[in-house]
NUSE-118207 format. One line per 10 residues: number of its first residue (from 1); their letters; for each residue x, y, z of N, C-alpha, C. Coordinates in nm, 3 decimals, always signed. Example, Ala and Ser with C-alpha at 12.3 -4.5 7.8 and 13.67 -1.06 7.14 Angstrom:
<atoms>
1 = AS = +1.319/-0.569/+0.780/+1.230/-0.450/+0.780/+1.320/-0.330/+0.780 | +1.285/-0.225/+0.708/+1.367/-0.106/+0.714/+1.290/+0.003/+0.787
</atoms>
This chain:
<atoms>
1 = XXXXXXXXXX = +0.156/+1.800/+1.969/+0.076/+1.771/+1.851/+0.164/+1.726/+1.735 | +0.280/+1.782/+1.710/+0.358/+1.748/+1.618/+0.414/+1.606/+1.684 | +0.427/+1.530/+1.736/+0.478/+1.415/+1.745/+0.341/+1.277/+1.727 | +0.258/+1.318/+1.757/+0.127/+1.286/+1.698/+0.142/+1.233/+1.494 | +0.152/+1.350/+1.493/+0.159/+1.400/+1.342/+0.248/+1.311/+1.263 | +0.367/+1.337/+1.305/+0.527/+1.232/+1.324/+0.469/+1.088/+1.318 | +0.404/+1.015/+1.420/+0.409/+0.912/+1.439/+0.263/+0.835/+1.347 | +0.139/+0.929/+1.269/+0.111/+0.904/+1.193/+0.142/+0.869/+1.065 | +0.265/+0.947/+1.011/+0.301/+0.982/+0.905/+0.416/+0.840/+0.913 | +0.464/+0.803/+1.030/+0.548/+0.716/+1.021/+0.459/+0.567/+1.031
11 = XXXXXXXXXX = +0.341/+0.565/+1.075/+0.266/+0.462/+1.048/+0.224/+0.414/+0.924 | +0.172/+0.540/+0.848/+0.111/+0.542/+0.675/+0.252/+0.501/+0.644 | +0.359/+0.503/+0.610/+0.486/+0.480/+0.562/+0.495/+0.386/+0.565 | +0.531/+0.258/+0.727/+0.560/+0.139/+0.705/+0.462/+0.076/+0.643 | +0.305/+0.075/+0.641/+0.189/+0.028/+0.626/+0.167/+0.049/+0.475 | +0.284/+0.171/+0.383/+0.253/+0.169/+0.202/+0.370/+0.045/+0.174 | +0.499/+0.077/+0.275/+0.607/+0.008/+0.236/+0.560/-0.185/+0.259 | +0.463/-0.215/+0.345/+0.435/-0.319/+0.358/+0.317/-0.339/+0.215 | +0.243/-0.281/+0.195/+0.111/-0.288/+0.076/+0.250/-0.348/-0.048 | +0.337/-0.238/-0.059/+0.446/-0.210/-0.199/+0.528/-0.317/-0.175
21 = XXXXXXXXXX = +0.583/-0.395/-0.057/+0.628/-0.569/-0.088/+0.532/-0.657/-0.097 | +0.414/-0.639/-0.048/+0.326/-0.725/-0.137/+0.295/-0.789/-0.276 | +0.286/-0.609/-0.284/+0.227/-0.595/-0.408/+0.330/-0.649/-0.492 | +0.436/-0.639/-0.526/+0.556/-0.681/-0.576/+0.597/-0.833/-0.574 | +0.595/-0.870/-0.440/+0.576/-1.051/-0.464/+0.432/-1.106/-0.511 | +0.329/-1.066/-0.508/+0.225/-1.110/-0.576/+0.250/-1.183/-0.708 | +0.153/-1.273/-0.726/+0.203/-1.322/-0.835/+0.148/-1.285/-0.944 | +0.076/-1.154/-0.961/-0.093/-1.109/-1.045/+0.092/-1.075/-1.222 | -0.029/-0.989/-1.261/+0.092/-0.949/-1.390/+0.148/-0.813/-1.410 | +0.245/-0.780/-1.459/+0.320/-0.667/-1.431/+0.224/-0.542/-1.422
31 = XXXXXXXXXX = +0.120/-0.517/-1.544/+0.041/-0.396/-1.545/-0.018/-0.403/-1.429 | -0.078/-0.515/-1.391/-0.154/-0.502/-1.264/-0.080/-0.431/-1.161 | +0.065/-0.489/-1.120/+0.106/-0.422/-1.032/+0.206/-0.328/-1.031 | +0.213/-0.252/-1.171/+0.228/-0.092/-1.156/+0.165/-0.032/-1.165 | +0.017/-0.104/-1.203/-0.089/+0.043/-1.127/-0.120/+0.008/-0.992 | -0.106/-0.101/-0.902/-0.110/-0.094/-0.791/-0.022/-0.001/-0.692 | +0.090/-0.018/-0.763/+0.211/+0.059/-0.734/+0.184/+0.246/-0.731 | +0.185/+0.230/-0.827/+0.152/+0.392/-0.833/+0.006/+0.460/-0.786 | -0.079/+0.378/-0.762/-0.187/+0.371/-0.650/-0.133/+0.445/-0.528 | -0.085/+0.327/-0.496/-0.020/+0.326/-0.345/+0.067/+0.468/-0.370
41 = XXXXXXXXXX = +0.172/+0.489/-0.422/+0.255/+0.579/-0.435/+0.225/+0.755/-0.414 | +0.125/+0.761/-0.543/+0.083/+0.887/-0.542/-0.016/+0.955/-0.446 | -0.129/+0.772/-0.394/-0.208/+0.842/-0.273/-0.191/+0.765/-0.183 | -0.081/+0.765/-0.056/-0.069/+0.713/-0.023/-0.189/+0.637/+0.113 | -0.270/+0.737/+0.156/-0.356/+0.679/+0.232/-0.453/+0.633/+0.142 | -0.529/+0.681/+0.096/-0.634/+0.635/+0.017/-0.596/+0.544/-0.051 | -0.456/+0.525/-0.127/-0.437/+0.390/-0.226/-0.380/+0.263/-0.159 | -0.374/+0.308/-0.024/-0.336/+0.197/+0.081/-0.505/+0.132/+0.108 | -0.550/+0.199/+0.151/-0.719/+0.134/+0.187/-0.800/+0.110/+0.064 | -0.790/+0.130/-0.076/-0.790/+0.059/-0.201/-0.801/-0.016/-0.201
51 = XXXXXXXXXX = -0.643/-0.082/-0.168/-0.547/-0.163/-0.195/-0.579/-0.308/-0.087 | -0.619/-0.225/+0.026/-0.608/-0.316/+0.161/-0.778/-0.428/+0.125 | -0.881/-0.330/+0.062/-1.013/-0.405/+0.049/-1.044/-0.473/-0.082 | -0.921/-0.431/-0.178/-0.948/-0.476/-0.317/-0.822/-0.578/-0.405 | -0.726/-0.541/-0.280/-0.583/-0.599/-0.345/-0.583/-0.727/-0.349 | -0.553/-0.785/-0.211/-0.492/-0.878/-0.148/-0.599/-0.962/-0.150 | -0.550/-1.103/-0.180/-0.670/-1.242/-0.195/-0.579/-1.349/-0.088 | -0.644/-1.397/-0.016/-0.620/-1.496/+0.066/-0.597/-1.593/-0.008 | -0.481/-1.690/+0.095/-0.430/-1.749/+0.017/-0.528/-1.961/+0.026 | -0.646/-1.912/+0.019/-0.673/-2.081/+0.088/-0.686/-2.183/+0.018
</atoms>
C-alpha cells in the first residue's frame, strides 16, 4: 500500500512541477501568475485541477 501511496504522491509532483513551468512561460502578467503559482503550491491537487480547467488556453 505504501508504494501505491509513493507513486501517487510522485505523480501529483511531476504533474504541479509541469502546471508551475507552464505557468511561468505563459505569457499572462506577473500577478496572474503568482497567484497561479501559489494556487498550485499550497494545494497542490486541487490547485492543479483549477489550474488544469481554468489555466491553460490553447494555442490556435
Amino acid at each position: 500500500m505504501l508504494e501505491i501511496s509513493g507513486l501517487g504522491g510522485l505523480i501529483i509532483l511531476i504533474l504541479d512541477i509541469w502546471a508551475l513551468v507552464s505557468i511561468v512561460g505563459s505569457n499572462r502578467g506577473t500577478g496572474s501568475k503568482v497567484l497561479w503559482i501559489l494556487l498550485v503550491l499550497i494545494l497542490p491537487v486541487v490547485g492543479f485541477i483549477i489550474w488544469l480547467i481554468a489555466g491553460p488556453r490553447s494555442r490556435r
